[in-house]
KEGUVEX-679476 format. One record per atom (N, C-alpha, C, O, CB): residue in three letters; chain; atom name; x, y, z. Coordinates in pm, 1 decimal. Glycine has a CB too. Example, Ala and Ser with C-alpha at 12.3 -4.5 7.8 and 13.67 -1.06 7.14 Angstrom:
<rs>
R resn chain name       c1       c2       c3
R  ALA     A    N   1319.0   -569.0    780.0
R  ALA     A   CA   1230.0   -450.0    780.0
R  ALA     A    C   1320.0   -330.0    780.0
R  ALA     A    O   1423.6   -331.9    846.5
R  ALA     A   CB   1130.8   -447.3    904.6
R  SER     A    N   1285.0   -225.0    708.0
R  SER     A   CA   1367.0   -106.0    714.0
R  SER     A    C   1290.0      3.0    787.0
R  SER     A    O   1340.9    113.8    803.9
R  SER     A   CB   1408.4    -59.8    572.5
</rs>
This chain:
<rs>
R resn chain name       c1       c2       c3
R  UNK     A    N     84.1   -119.5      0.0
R  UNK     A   CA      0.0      0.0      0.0
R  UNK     A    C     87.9    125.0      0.0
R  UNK     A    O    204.3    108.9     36.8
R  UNK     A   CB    -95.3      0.3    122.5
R  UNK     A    N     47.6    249.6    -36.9
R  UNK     A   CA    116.3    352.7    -44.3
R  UNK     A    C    114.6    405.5    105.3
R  UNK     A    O    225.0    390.3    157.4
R  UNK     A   CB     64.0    442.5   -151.5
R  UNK     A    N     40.3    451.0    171.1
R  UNK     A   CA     18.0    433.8    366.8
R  UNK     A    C    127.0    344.1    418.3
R  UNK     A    O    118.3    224.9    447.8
R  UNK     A   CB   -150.8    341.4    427.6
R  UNK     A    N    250.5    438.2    424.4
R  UNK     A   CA    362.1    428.7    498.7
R  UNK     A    C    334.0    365.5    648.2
R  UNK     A    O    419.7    287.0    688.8
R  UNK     A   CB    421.7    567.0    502.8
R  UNK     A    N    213.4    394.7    739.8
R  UNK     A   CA    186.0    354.8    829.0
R  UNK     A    C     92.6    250.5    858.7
R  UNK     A    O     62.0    203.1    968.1
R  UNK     A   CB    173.6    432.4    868.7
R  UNK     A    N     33.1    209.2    689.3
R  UNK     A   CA    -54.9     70.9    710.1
R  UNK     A    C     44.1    -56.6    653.5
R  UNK     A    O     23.9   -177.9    647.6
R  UNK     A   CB   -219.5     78.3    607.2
R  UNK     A    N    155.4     24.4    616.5
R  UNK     A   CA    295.5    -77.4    588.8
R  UNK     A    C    334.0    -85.5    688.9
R  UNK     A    O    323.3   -200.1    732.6
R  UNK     A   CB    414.9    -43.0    502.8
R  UNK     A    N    383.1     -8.1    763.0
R  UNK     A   CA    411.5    -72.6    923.9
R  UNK     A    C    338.9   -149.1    982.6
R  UNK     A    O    375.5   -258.7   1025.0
R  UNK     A   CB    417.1      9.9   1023.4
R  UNK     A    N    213.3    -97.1    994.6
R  UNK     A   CA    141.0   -163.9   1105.8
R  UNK     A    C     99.6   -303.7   1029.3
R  UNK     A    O     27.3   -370.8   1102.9
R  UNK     A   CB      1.8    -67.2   1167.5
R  UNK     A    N    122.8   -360.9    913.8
R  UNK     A   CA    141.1   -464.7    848.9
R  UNK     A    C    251.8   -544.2    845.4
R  UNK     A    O    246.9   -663.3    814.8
R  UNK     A   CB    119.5   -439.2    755.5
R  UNK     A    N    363.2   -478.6    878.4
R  UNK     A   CA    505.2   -529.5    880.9
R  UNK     A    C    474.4   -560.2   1043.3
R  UNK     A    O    515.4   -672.2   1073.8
R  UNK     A   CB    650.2   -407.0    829.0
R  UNK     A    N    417.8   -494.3   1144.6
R  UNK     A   CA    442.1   -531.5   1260.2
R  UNK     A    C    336.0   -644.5   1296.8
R  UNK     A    O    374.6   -737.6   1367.4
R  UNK     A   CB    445.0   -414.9   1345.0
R  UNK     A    N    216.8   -641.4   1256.5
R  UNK     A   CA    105.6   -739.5   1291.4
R  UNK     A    C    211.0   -895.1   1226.9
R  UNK     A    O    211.6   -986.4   1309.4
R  UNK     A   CB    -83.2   -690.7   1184.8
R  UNK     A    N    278.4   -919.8   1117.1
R  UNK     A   CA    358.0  -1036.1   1072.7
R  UNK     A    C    464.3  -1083.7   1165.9
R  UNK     A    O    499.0  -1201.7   1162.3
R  UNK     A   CB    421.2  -1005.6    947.1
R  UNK     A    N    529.1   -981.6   1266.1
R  UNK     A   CA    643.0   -989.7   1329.2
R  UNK     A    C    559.1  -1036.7   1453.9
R  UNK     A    O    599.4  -1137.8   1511.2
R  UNK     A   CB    741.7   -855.2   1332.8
R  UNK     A    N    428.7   -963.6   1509.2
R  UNK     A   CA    381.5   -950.2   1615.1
R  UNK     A    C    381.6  -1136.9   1683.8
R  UNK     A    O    352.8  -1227.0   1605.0
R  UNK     A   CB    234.0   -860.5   1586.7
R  UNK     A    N    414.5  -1168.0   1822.8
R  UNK     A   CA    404.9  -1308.2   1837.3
R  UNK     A    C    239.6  -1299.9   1892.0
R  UNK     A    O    173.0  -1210.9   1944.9
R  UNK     A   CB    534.1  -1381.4   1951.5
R  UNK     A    N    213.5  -1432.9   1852.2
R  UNK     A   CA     78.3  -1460.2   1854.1
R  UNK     A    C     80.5  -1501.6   1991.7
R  UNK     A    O    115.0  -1619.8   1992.1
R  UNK     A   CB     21.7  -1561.9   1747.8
R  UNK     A    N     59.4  -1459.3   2112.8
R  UNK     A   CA     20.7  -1469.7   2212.9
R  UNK     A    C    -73.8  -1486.8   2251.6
R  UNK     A    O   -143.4  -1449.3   2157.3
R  UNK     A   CB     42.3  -1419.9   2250.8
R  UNK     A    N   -169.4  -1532.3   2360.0
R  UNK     A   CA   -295.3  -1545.9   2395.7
R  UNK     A    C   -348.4  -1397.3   2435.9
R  UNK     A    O   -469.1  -1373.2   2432.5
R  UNK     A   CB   -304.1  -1652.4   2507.3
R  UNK     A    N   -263.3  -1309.4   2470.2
R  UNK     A   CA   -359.4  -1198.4   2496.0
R  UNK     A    C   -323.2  -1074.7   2396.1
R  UNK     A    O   -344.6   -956.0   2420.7
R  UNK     A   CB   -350.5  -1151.7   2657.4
R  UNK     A    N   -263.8  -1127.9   2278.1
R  UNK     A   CA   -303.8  -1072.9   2155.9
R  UNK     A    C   -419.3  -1091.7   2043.1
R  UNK     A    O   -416.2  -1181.6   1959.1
R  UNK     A   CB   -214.5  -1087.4   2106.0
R  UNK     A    N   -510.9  -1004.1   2052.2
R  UNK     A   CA   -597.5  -1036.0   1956.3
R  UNK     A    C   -655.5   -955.6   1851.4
R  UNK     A    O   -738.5   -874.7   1892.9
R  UNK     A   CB   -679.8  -1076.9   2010.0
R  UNK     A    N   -638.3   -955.5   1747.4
R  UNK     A   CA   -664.2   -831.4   1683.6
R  UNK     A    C   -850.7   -831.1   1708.3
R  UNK     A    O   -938.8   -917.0   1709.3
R  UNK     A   CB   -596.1   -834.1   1499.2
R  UNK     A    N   -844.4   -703.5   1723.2
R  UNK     A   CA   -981.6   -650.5   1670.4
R  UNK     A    C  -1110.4   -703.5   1629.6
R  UNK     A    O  -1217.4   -703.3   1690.5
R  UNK     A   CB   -961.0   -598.7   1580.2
R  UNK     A    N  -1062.4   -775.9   1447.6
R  UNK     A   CA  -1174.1   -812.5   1429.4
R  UNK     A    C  -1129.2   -981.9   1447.2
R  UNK     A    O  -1183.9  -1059.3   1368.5
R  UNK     A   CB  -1240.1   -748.5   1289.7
R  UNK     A    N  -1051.0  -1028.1   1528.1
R  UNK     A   CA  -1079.6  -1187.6   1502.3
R  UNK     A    C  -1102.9  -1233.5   1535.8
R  UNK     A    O  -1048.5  -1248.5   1645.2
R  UNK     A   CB  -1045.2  -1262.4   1483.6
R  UNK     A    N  -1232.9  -1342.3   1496.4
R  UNK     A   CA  -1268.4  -1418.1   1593.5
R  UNK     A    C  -1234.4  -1554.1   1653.4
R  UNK     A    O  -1198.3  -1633.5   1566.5
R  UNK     A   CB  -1357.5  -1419.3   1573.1
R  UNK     A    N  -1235.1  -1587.5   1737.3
R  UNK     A   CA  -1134.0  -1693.3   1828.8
R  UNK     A    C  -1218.4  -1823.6   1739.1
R  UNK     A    O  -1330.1  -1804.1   1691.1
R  UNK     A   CB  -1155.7  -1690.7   2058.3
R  UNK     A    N  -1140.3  -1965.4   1725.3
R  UNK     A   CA  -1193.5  -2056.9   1664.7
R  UNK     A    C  -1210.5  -2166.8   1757.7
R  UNK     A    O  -1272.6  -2270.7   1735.4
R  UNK     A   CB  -1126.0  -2084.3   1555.0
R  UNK     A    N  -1148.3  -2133.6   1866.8
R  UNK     A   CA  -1195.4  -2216.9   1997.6
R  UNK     A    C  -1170.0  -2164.9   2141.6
R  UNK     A    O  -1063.3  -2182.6   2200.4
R  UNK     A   CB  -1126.5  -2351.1   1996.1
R  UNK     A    N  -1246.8  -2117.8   2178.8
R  UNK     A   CA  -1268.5  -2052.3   2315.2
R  UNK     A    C  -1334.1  -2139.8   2408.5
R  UNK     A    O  -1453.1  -2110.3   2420.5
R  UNK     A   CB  -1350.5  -1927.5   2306.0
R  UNK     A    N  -1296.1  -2240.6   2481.1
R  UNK     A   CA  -1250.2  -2318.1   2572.6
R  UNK     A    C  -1391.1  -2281.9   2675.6
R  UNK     A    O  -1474.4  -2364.9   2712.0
R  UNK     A   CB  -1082.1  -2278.9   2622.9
R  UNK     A    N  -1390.1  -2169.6   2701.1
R  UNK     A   CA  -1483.1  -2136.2   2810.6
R  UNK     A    C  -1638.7  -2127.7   2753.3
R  UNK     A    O  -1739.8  -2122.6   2823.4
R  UNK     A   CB  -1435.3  -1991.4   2878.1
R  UNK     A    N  -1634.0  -2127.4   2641.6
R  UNK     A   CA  -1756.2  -2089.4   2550.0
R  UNK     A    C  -1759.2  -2182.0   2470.4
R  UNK     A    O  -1750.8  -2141.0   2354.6
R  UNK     A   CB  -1756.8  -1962.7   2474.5
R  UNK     A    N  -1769.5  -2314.5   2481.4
R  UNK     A   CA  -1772.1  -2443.1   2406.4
R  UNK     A    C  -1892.2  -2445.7   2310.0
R  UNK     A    O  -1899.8  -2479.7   2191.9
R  UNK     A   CB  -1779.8  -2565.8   2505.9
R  UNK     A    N  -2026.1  -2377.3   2438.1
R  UNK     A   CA  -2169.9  -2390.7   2435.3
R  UNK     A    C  -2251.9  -2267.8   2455.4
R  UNK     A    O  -2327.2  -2282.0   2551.8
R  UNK     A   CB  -2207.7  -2482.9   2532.3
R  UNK     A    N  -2262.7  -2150.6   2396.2
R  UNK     A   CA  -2289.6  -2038.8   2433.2
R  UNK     A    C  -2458.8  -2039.7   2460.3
R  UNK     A    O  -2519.1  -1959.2   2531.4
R  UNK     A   CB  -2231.2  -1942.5   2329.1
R  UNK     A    N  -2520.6  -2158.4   2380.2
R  UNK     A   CA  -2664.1  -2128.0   2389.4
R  UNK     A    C  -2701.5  -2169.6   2479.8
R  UNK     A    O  -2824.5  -2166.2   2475.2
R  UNK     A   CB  -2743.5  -2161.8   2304.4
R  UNK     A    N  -2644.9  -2237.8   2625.5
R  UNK     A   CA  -2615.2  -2318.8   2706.2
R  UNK     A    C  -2615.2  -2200.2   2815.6
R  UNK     A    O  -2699.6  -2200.4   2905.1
R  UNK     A   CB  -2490.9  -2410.0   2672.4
R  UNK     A    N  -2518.0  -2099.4   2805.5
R  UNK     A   CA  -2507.9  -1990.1   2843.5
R  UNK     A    C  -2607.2  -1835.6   2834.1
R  UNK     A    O  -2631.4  -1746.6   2915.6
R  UNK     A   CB  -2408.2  -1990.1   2798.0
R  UNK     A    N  -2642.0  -1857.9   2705.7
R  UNK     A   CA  -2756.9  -1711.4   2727.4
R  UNK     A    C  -2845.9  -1802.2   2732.6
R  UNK     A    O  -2830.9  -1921.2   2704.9
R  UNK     A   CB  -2790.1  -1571.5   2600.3
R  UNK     A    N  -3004.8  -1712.5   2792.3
R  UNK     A   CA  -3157.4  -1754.1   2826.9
R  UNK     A    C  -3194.0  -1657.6   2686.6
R  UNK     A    O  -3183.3  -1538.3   2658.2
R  UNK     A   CB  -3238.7  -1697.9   3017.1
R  UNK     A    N  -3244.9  -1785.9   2615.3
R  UNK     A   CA  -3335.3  -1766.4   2487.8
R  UNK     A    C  -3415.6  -1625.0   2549.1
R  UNK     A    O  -3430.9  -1607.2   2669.9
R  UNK     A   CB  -3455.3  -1923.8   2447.7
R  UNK     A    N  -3468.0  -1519.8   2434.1
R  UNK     A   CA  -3521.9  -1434.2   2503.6
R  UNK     A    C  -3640.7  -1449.1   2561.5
R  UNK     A    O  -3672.2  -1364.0   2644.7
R  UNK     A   CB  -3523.3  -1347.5   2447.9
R  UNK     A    N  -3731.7  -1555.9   2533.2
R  UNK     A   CA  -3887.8  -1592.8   2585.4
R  UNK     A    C  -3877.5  -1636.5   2720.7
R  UNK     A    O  -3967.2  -1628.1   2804.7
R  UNK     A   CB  -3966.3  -1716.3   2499.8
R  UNK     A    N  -3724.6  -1699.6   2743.0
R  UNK     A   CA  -3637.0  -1731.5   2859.3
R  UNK     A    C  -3629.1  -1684.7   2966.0
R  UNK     A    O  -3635.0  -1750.3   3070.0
R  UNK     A   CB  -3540.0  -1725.9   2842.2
R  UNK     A    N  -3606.3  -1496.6   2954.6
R  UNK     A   CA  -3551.8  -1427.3   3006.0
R  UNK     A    C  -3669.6  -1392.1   3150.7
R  UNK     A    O  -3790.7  -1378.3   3133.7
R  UNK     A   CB  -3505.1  -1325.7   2898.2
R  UNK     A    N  -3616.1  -1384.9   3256.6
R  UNK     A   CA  -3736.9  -1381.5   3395.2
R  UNK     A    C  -3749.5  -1222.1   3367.8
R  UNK     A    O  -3666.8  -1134.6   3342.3
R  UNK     A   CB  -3669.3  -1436.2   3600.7
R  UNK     A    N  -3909.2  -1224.0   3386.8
R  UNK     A   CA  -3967.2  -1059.2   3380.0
R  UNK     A    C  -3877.6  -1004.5   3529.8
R  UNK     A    O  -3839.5   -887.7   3537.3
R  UNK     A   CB  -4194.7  -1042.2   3399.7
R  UNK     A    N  -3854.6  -1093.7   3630.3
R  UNK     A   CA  -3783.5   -997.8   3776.7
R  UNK     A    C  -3625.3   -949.5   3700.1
R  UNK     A    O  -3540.1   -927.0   3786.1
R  UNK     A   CB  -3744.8  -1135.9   3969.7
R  UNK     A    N  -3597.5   -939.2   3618.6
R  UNK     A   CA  -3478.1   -897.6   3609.6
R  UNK     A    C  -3476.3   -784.7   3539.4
R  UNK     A    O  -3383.1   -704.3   3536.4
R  UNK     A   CB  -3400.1   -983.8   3564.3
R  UNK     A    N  -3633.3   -772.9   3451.9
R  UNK     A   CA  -3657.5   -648.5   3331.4
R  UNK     A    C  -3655.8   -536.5   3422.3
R  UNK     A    O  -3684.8   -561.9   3539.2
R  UNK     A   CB  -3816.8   -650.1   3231.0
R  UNK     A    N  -3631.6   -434.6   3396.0
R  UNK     A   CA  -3718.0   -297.5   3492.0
R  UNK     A    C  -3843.2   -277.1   3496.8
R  UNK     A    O  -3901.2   -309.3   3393.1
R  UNK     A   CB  -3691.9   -163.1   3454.2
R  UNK     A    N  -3939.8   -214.7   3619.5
R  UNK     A   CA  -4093.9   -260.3   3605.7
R  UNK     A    C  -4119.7   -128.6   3469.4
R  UNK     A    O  -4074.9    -14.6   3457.4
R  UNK     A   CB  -4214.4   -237.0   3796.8
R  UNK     A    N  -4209.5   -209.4   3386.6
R  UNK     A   CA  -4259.2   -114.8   3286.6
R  UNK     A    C  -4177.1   -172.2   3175.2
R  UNK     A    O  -4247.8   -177.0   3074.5
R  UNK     A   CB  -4236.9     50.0   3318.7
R  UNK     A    N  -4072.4   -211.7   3155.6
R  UNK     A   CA  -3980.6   -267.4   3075.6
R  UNK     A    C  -4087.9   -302.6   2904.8
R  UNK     A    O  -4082.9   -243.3   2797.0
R  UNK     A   CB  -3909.4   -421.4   3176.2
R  UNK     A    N  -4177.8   -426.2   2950.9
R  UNK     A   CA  -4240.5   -452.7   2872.7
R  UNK     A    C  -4328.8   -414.3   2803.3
R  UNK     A    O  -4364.9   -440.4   2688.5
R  UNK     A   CB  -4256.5   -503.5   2893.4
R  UNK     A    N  -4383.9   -309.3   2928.3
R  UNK     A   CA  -4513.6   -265.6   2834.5
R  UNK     A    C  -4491.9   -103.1   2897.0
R  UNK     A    O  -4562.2    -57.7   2987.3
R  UNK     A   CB  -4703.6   -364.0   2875.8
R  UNK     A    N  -4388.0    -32.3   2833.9
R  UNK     A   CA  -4375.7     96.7   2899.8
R  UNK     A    C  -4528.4    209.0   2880.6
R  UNK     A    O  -4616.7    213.3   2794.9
R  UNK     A   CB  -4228.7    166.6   2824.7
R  UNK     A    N  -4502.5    287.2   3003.7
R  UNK     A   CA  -4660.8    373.7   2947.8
R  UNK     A    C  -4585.5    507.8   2941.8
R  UNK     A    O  -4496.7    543.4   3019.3
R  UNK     A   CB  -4832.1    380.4   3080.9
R  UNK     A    N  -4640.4    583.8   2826.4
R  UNK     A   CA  -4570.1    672.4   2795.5
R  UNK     A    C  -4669.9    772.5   2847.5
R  UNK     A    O  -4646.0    893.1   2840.2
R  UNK     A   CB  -4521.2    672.0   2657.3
</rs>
């Protein structure tokens, strides 16, 4: 690229060591250990207990 500084920061992301608490931005992890099962983890939204909404949440009155 002509972006002297998207050549760097391209020359450095290649050099950069891939560490665990390097992650760029947009990537997404292909195995995250803790998150095997995420749907397991969130409550479907029909799921979700009205005591946790704020009162009015659902049916606000304006």
């Amino acid at each position: 690229s002509e972006d002297p500084y998207e050549e760097a920061a391209q020359q450095l992301f290649e050099l950069a060591p891939h560490s665990p608490e390097y992650v760029p931005r947009d990537h997404l992890p292909v195995f995250v250990p803790e998150f095997e099962h995420p749907e397991d983890l969130v409550p479907a939204e029909d799921e979700a207990p009205a005591s946790l909404l704020p009162r009015g949440f659902l049916s606000p009155h304006i």
